[in-house]
C-alpha positions as CSV (number, residue, x, y, z in Angstrom):
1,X,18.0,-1.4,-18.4
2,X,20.1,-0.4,-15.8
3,X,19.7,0.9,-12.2
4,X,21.2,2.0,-9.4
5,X,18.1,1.8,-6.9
6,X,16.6,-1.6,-5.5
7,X,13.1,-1.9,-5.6
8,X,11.3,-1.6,-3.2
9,X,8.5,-4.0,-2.6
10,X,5.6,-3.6,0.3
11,X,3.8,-5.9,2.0
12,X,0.1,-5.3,3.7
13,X,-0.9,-7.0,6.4
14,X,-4.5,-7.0,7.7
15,X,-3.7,-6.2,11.9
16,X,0.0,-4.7,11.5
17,X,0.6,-2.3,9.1
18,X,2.9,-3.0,6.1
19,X,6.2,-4.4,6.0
20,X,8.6,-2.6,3.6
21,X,11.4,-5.6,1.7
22,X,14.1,-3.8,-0.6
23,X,16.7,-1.6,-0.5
24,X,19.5,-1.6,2.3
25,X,17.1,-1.4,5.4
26,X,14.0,-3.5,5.6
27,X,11.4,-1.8,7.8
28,X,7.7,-1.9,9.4
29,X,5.6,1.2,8.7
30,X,1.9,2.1,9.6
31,X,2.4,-0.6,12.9
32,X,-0.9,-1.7,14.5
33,X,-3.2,-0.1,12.1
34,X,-4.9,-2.6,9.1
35,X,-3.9,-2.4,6.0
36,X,-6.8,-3.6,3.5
37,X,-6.1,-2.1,0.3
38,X,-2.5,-1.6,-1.5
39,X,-1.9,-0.1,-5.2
40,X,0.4,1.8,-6.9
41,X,0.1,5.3,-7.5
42,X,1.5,5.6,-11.0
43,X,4.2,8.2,-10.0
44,X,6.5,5.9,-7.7
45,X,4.7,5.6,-4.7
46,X,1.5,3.7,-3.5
47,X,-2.0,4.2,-2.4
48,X,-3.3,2.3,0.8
49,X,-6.6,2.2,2.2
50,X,-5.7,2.1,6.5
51,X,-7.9,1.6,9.5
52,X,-10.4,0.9,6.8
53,X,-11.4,4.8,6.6
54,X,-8.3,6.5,5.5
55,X,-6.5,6.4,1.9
56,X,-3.2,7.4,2.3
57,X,-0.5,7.6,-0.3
58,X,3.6,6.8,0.6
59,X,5.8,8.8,-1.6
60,X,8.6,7.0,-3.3
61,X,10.8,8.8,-0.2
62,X,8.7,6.5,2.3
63,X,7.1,9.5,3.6
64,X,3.2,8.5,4.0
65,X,0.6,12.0,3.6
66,X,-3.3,11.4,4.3
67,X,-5.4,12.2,0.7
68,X,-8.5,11.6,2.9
69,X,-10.4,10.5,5.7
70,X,-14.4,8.9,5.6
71,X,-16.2,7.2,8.0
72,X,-16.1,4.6,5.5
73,X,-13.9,4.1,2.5
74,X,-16.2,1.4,1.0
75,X,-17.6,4.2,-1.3
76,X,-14.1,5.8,-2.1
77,X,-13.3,5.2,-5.8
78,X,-11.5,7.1,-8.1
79,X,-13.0,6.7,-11.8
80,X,-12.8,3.3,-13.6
81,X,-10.0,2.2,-11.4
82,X,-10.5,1.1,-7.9
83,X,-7.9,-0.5,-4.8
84,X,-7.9,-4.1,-4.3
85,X,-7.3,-5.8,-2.1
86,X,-3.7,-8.2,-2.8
87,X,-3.4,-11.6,-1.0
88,X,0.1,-12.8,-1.1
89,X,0.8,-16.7,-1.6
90,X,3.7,-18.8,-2.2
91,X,3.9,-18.3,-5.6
92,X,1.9,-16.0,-7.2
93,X,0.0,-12.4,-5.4
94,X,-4.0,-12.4,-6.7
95,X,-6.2,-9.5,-6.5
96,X,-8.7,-10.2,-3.9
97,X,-12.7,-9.8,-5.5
């Protein structure tokens, strides 16, 4: 399979947003807020949960659009499936449980 895109991959962090590693620009998006949760959306883009009350979704353009706001997102879960949070290591990324 052959492609003319690079993938894009993102990178959470708990104090500083997310850090975006691909394509021809690297970049730092969602700056200063946390970053807890981070899962793809199915269609391209990904799902984060932010500031620890807000799940947001980033389009596979980079734009990011709110999906919704809580006091707390502790109770937000979609179905069977639910965010987790990723810890990145050297050489392997684990769900966090």
């Amino acid at each position: 399979m052959t492609s003319d895109t690079t993938p894009t991959v993102l990178v959470a962090t708990r104090r500083d947003g997310l850090f975006v590693v691909g394509g021809e620009t690297p970049g730092h998006e969602l700056g200063g807020q946390p970053v807890r949760a981070l899962a793809p959306d199915g269609h391209g883009g990904a799902l984060a949960i932010v500031n620890g009350r807000s799940l947001r979704r980033r389009a596979p353009d980079g734009v990011w659009s709110t999906i919704r706001k809580r006091s707390s997102i502790s109770r937000l879960r979609s179905g069977r499936r639910r965010l987790l949070p990723i810890r990145l290591a050297t050489s392997r990324a684990e769900p966090q449980v």
